[in-house]
SEFIZA-3560 file (N, C-alpha, C; in Angstrom, 3 decimals):
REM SEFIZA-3560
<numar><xx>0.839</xx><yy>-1.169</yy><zz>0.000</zz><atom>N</atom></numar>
<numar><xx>0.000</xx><yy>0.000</yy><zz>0.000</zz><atom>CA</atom></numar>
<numar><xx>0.893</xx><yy>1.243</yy><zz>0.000</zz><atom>C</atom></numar>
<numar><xx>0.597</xx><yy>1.872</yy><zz>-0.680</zz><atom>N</atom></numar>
<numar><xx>1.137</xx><yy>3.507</yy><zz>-1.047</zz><atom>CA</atom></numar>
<numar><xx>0.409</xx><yy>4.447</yy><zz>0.163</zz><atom>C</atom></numar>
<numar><xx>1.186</xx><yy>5.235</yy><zz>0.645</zz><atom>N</atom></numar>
<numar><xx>0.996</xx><yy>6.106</yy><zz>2.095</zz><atom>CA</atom></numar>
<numar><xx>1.175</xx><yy>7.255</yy><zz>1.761</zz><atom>C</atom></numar>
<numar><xx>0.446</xx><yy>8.820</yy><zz>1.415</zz><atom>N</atom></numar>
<numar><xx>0.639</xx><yy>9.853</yy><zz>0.859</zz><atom>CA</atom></numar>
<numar><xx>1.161</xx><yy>10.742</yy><zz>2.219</zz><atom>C</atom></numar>
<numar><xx>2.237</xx><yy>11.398</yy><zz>2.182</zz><atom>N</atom></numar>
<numar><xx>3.061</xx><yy>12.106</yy><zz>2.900</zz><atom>CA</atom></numar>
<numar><xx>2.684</xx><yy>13.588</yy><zz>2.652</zz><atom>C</atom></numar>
<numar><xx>2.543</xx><yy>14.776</yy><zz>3.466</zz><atom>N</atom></numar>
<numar><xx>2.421</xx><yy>16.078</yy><zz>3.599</zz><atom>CA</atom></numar>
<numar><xx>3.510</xx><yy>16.391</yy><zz>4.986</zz><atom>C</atom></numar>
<numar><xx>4.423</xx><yy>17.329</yy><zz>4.294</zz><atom>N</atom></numar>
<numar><xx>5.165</xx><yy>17.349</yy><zz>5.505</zz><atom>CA</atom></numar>
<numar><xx>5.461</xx><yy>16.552</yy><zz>6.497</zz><atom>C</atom></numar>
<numar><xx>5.878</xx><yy>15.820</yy><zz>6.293</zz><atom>N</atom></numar>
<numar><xx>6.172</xx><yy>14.707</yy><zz>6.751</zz><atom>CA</atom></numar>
<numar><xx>5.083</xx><yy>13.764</yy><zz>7.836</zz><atom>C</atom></numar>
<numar><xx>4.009</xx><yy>14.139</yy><zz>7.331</zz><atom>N</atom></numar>
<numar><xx>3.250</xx><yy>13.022</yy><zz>8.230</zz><atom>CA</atom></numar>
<numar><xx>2.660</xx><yy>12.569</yy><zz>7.554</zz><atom>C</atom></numar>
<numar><xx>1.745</xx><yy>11.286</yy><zz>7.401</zz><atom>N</atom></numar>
<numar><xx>0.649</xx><yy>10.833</yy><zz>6.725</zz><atom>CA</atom></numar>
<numar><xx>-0.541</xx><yy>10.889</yy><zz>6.311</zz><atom>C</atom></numar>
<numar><xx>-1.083</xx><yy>11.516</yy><zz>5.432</zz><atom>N</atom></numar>
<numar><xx>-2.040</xx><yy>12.094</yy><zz>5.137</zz><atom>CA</atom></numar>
<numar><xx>-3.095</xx><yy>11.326</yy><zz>4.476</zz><atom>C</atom></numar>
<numar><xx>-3.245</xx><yy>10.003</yy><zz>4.235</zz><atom>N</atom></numar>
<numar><xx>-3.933</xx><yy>9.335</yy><zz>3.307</zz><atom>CA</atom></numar>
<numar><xx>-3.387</xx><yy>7.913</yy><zz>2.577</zz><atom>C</atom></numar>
<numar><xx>-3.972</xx><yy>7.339</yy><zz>1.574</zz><atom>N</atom></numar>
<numar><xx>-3.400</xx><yy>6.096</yy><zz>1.328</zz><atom>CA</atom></numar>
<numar><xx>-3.530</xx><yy>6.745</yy><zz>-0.122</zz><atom>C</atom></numar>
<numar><xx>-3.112</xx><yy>6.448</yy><zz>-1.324</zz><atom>N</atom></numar>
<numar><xx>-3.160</xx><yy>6.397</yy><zz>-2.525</zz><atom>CA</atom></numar>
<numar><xx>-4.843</xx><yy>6.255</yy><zz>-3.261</zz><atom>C</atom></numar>
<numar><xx>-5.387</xx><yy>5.521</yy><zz>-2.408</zz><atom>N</atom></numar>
<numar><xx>-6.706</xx><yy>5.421</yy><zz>-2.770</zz><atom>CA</atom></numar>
<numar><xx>-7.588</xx><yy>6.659</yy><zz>-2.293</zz><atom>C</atom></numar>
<numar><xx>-7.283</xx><yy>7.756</yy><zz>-1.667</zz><atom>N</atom></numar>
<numar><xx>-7.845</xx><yy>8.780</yy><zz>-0.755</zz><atom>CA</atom></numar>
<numar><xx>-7.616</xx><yy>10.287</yy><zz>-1.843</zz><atom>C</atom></numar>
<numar><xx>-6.302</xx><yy>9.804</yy><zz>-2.899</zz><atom>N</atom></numar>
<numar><xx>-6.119</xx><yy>10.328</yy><zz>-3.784</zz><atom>CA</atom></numar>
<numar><xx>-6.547</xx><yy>11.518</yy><zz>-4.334</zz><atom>C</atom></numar>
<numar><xx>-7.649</xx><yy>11.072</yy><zz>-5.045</zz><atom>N</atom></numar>
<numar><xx>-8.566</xx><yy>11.879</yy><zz>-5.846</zz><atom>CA</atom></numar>
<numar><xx>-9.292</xx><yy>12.548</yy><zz>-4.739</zz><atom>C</atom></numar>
<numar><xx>-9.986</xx><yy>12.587</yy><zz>-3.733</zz><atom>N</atom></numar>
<numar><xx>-10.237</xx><yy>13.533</yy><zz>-2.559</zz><atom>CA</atom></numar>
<numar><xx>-9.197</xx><yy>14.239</yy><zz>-1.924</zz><atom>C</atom></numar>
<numar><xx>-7.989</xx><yy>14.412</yy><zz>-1.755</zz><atom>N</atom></numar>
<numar><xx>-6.603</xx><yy>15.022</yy><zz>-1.090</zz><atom>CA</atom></numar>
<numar><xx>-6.566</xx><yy>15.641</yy><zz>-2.121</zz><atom>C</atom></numar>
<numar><xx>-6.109</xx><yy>15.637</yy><zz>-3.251</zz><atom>N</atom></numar>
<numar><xx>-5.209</xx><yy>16.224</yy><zz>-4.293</zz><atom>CA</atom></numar>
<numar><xx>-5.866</xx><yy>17.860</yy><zz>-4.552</zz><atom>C</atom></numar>
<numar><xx>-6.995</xx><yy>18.045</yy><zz>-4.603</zz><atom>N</atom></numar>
<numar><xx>-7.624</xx><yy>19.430</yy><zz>-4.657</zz><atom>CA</atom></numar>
<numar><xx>-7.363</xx><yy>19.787</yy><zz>-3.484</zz><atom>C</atom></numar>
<numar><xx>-6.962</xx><yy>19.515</yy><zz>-2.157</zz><atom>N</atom></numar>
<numar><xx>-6.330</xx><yy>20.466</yy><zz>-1.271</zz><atom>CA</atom></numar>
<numar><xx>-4.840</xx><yy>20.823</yy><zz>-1.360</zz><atom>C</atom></numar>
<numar><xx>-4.102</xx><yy>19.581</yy><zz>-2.158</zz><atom>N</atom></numar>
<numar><xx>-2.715</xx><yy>19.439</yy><zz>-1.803</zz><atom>CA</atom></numar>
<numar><xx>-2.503</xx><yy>21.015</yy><zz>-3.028</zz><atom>C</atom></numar>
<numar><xx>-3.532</xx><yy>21.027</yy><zz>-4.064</zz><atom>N</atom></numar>
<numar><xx>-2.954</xx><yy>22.202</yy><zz>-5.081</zz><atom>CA</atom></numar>
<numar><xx>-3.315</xx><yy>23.328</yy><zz>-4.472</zz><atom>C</atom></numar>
<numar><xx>-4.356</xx><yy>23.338</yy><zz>-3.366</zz><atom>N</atom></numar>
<numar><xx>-4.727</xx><yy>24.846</yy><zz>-2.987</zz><atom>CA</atom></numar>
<numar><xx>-3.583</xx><yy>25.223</yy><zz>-2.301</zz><atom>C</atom></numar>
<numar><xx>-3.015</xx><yy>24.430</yy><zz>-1.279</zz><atom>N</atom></numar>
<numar><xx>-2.568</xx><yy>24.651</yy><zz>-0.574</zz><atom>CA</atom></numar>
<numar><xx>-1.012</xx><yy>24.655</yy><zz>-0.942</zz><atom>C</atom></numar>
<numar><xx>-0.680</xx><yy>24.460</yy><zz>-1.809</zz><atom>N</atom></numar>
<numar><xx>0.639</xx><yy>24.122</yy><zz>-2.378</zz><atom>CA</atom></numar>
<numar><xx>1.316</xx><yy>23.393</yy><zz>-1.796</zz><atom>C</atom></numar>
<numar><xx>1.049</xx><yy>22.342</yy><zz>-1.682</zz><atom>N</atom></numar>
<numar><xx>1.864</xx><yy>21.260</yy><zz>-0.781</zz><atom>CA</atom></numar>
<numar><xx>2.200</xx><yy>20.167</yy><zz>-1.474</zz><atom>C</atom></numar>
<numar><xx>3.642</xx><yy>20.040</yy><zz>-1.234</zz><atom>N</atom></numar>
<numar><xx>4.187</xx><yy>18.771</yy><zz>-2.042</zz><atom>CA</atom></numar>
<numar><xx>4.110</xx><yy>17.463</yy><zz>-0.877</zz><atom>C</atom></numar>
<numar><xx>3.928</xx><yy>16.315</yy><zz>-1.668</zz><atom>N</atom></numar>
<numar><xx>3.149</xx><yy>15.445</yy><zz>-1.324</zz><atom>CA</atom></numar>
<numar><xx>4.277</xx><yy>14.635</yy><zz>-1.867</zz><atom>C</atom></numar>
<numar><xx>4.587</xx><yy>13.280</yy><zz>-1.086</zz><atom>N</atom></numar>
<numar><xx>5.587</xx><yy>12.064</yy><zz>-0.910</zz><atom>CA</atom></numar>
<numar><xx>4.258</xx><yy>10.861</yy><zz>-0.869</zz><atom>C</atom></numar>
<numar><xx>5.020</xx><yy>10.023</yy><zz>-1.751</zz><atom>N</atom></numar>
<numar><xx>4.418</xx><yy>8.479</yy><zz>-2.050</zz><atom>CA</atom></numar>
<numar><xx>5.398</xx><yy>7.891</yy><zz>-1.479</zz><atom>C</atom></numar>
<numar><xx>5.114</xx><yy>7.041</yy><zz>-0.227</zz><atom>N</atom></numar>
<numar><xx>5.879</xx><yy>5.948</yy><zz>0.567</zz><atom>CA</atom></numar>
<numar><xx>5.326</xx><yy>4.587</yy><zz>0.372</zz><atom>C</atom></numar>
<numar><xx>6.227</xx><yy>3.839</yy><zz>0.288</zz><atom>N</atom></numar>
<numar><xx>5.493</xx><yy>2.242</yy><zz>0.340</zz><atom>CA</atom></numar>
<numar><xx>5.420</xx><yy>1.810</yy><zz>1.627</zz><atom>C</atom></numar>
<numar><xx>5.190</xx><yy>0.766</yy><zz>2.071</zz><atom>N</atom></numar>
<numar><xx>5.136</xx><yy>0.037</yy><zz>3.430</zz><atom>CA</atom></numar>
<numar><xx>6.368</xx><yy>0.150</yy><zz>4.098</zz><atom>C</atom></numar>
<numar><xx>7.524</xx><yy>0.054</yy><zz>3.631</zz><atom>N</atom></numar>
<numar><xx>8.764</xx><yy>0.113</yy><zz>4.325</zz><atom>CA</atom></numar>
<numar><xx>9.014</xx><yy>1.547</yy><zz>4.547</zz><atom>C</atom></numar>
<numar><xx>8.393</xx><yy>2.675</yy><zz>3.866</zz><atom>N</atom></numar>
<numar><xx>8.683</xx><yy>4.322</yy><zz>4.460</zz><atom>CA</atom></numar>
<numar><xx>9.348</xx><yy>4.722</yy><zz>3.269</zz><atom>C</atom></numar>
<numar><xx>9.907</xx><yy>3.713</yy><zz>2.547</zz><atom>N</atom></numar>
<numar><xx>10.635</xx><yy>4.534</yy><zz>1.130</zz><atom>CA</atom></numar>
<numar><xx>9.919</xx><yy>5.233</yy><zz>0.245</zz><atom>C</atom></numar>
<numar><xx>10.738</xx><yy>6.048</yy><zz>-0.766</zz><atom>N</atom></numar>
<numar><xx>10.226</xx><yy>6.883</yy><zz>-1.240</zz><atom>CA</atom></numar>
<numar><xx>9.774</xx><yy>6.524</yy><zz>-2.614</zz><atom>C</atom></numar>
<numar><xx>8.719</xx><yy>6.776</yy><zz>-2.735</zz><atom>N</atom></numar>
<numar><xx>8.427</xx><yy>6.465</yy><zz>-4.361</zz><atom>CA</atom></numar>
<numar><xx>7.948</xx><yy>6.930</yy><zz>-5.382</zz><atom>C</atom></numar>
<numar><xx>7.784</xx><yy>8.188</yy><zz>-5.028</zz><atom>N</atom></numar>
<numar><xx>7.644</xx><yy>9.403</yy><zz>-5.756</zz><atom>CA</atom></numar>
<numar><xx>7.305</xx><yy>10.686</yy><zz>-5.094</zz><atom>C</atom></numar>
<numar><xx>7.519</xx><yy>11.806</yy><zz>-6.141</zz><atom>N</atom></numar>
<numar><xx>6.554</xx><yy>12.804</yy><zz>-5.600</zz><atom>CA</atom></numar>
<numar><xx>5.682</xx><yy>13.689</yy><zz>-6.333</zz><atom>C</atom></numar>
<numar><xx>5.018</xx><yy>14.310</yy><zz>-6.100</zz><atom>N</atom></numar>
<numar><xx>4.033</xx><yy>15.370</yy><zz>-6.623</zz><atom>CA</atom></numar>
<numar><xx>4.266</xx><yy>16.654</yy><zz>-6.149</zz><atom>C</atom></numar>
<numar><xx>4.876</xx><yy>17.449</yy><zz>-6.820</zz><atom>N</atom></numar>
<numar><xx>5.334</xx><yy>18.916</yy><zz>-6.684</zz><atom>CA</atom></numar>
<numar><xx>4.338</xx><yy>19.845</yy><zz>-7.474</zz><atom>C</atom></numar>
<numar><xx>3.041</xx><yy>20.444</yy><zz>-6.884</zz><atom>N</atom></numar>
<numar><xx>1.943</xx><yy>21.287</yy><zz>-7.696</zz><atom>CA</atom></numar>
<numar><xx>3.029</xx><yy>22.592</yy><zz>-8.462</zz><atom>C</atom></numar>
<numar><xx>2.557</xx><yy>22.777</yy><zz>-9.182</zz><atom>N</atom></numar>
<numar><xx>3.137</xx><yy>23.613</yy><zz>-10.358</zz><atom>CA</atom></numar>
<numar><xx>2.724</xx><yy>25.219</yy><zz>-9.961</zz><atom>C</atom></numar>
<numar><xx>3.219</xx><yy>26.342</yy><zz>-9.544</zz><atom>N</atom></numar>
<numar><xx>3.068</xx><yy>27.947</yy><zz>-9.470</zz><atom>CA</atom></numar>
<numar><xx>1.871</xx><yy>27.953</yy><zz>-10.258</zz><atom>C</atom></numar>
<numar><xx>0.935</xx><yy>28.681</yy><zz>-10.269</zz><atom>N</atom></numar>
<numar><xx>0.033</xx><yy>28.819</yy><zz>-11.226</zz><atom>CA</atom></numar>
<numar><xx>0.141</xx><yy>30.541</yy><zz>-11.133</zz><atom>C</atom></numar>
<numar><xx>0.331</xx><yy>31.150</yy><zz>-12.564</zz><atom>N</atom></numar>
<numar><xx>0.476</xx><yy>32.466</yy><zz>-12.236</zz><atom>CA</atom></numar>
<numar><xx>-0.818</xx><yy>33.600</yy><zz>-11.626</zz><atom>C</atom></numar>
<numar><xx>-1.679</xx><yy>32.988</yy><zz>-12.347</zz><atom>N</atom></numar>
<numar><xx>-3.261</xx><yy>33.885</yy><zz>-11.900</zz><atom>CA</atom></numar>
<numar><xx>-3.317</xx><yy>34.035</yy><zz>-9.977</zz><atom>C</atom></numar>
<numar><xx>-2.552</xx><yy>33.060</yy><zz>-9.618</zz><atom>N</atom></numar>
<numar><xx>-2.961</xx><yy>32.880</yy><zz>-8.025</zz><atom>CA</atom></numar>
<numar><xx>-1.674</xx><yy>33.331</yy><zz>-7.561</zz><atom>C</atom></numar>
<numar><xx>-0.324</xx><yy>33.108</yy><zz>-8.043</zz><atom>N</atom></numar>
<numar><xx>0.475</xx><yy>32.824</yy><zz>-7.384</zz><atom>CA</atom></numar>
<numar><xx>1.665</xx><yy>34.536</yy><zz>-7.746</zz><atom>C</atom></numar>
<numar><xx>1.587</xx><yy>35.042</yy><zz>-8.395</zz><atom>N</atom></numar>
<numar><xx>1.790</xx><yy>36.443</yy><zz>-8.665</zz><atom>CA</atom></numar>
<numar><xx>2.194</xx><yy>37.258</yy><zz>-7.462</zz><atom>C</atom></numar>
<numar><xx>2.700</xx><yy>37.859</yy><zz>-7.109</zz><atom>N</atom></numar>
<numar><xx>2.745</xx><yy>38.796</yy><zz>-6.409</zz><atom>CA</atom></numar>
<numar><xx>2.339</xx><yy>40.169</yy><zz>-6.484</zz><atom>C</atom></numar>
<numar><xx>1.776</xx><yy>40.798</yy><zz>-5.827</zz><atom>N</atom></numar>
<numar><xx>0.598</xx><yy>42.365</yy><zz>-6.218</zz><atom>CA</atom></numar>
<numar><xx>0.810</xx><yy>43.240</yy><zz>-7.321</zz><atom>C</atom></numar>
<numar><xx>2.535</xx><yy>43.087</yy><zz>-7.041</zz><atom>N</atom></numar>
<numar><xx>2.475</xx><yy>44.474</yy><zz>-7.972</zz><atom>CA</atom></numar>
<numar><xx>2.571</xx><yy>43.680</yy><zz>-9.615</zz><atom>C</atom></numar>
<numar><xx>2.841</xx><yy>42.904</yy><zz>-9.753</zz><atom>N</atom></numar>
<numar><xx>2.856</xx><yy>41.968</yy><zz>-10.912</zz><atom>CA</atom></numar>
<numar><xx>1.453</xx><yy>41.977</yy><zz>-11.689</zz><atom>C</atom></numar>
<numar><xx>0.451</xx><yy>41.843</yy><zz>-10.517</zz><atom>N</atom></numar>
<numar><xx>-1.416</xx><yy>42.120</yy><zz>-11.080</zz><atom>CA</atom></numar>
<numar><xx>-1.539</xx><yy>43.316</yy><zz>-11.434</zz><atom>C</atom></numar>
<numar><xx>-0.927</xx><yy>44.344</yy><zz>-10.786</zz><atom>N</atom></numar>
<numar><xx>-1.012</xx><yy>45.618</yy><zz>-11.407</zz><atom>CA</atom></numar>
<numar><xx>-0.752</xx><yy>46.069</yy><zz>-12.564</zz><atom>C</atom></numar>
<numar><xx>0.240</xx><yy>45.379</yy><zz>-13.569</zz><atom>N</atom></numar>
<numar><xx>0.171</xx><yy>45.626</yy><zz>-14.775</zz><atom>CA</atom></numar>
<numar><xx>-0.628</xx><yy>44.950</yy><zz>-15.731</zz><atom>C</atom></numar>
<numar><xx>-1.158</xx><yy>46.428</yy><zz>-15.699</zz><atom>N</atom></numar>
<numar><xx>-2.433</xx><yy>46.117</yy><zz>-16.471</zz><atom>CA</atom></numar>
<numar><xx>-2.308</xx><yy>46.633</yy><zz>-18.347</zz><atom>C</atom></numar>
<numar><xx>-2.513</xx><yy>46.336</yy><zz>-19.013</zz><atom>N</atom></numar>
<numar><xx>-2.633</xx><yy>46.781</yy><zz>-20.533</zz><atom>CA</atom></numar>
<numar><xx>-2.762</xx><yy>48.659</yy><zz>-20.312</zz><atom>C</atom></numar>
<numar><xx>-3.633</xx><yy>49.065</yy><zz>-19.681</zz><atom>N</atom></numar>
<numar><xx>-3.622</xx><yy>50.415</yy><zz>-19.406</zz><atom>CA</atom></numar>
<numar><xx>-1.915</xx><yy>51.094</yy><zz>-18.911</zz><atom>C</atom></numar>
<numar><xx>-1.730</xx><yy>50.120</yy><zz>-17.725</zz><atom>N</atom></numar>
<numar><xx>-0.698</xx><yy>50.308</yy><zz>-17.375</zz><atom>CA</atom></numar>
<numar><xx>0.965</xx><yy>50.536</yy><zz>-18.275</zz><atom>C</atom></numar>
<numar><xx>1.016</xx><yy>49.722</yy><zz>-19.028</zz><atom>N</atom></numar>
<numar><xx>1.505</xx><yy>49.276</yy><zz>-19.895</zz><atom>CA</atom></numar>
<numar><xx>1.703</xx><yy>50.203</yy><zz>-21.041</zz><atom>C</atom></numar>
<numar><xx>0.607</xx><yy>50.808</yy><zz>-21.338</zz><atom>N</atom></numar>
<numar><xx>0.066</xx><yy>51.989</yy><zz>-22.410</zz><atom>CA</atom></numar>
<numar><xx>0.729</xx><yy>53.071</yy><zz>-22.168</zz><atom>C</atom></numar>
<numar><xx>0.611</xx><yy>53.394</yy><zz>-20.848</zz><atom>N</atom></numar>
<numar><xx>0.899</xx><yy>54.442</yy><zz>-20.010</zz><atom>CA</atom></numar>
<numar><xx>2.186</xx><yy>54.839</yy><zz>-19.530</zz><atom>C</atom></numar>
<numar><xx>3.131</xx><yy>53.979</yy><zz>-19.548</zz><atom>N</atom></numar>
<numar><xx>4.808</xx><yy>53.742</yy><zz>-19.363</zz><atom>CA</atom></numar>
<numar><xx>5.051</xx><yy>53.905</yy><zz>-20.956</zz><atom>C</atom></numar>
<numar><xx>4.537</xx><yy>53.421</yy><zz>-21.991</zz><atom>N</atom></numar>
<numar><xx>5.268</xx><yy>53.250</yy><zz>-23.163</zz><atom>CA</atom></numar>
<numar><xx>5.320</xx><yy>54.767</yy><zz>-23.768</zz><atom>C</atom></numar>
<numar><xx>4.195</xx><yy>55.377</yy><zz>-23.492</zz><atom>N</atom></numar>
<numar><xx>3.993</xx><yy>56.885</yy><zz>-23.875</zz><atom>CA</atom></numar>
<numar><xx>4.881</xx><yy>58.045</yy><zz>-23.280</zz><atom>C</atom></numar>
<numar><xx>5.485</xx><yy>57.614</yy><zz>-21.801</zz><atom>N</atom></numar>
<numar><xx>6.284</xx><yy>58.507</yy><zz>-21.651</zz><atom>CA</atom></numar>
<numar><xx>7.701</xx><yy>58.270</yy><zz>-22.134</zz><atom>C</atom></numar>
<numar><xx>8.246</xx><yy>60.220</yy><zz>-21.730</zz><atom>N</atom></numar>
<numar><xx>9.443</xx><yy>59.848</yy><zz>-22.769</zz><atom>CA</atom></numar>
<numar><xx>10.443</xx><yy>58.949</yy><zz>-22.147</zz><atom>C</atom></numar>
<numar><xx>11.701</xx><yy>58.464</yy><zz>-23.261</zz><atom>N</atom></numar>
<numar><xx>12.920</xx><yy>57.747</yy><zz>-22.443</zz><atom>CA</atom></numar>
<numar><xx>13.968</xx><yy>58.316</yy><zz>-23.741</zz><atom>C</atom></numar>
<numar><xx>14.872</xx><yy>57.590</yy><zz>-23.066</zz><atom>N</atom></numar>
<numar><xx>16.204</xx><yy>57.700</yy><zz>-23.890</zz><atom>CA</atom></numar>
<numar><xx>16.719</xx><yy>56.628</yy><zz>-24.422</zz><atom>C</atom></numar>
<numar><xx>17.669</xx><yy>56.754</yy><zz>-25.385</zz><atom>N</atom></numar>
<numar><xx>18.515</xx><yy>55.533</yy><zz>-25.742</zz><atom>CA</atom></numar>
<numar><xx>19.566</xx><yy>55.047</yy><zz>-25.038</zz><atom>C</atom></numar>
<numar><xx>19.987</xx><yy>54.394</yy><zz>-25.667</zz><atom>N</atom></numar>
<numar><xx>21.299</xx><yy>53.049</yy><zz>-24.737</zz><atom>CA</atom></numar>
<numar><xx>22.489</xx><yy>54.338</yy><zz>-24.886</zz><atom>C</atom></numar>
<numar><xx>22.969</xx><yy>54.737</yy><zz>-25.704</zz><atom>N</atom></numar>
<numar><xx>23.709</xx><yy>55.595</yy><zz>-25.711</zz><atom>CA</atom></numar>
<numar><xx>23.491</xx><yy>56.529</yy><zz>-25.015</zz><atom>C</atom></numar>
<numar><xx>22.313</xx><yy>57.354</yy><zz>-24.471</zz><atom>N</atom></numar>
<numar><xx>22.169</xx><yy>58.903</yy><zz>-23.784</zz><atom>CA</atom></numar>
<numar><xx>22.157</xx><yy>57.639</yy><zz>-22.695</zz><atom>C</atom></numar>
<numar><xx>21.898</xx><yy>56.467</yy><zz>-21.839</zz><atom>N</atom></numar>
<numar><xx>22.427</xx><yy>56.569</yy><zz>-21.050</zz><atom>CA</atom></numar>
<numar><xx>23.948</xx><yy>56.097</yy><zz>-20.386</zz><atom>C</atom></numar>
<numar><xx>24.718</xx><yy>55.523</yy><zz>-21.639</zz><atom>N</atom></numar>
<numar><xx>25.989</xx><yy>55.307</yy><zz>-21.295</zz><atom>CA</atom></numar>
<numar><xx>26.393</xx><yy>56.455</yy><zz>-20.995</zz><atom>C</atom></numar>
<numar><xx>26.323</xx><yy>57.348</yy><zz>-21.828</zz><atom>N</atom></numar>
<numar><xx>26.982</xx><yy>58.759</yy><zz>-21.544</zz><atom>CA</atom></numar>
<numar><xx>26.455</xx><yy>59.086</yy><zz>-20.261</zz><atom>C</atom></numar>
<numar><xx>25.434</xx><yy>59.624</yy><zz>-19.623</zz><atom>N</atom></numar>
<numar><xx>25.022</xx><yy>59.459</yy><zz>-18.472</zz><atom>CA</atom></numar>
<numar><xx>25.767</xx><yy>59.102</yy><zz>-16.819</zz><atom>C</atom></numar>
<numar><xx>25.903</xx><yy>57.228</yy><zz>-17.266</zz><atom>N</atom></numar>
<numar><xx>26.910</xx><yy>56.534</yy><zz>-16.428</zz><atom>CA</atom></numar>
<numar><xx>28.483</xx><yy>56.847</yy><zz>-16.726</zz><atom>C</atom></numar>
<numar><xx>28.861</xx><yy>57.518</yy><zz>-17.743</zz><atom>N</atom></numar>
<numar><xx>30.376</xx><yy>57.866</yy><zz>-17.864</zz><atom>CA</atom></numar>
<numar><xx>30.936</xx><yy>56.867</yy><zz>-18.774</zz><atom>C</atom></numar>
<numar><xx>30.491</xx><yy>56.097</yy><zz>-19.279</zz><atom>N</atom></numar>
<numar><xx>30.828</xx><yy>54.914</yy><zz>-20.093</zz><atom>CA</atom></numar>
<numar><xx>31.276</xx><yy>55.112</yy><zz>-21.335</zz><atom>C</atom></numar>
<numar><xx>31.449</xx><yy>56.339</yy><zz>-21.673</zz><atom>N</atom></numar>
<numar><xx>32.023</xx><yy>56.627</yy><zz>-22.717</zz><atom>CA</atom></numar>
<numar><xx>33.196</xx><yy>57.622</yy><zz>-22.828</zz><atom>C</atom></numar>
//
């Protein structure tokens, strides 16, 4: 029998599976497959999902946002080497 691991304790059998697994992704928790002897036999590492997993200011760019930076002025690679002394 396969023994599903969460931080190191036991969370379920392999058959409990399909009921665990929609918490293990909310929660982002990587999850260990042990056999009877405690070894390891795989794992399940949930994947970043960007819509959720983003950080604030990252949601903030918005297409408006975006619009709005491109319109103001800038300079070239050259006005700013000169700038830094690089030339």
């Amino acid at each position: 029998m396969v023994t599903l691991y969460v931080g190191g304790k036991a969370v379920g059998t392999l058959a409990d599976a399909a009921r665990l697994f929609p918490q293990f992704i909310a929660g982002k928790s990587p999850v260990e497959f042990r056999d009877e002897g405690g070894g390891l036999v795989g794992r399940f590492l949930p994947e970043p999902r960007a819509d959720v997993d983003d950080p604030e200011w990252v949601k903030a760019i918005t297409p408006e946002e975006t619009a709005r930076r491109t319109a103001e002025p800038g300079f070239t690679f050259e006005v700013m080497k000169e700038r830094l002394g690089w030339q």
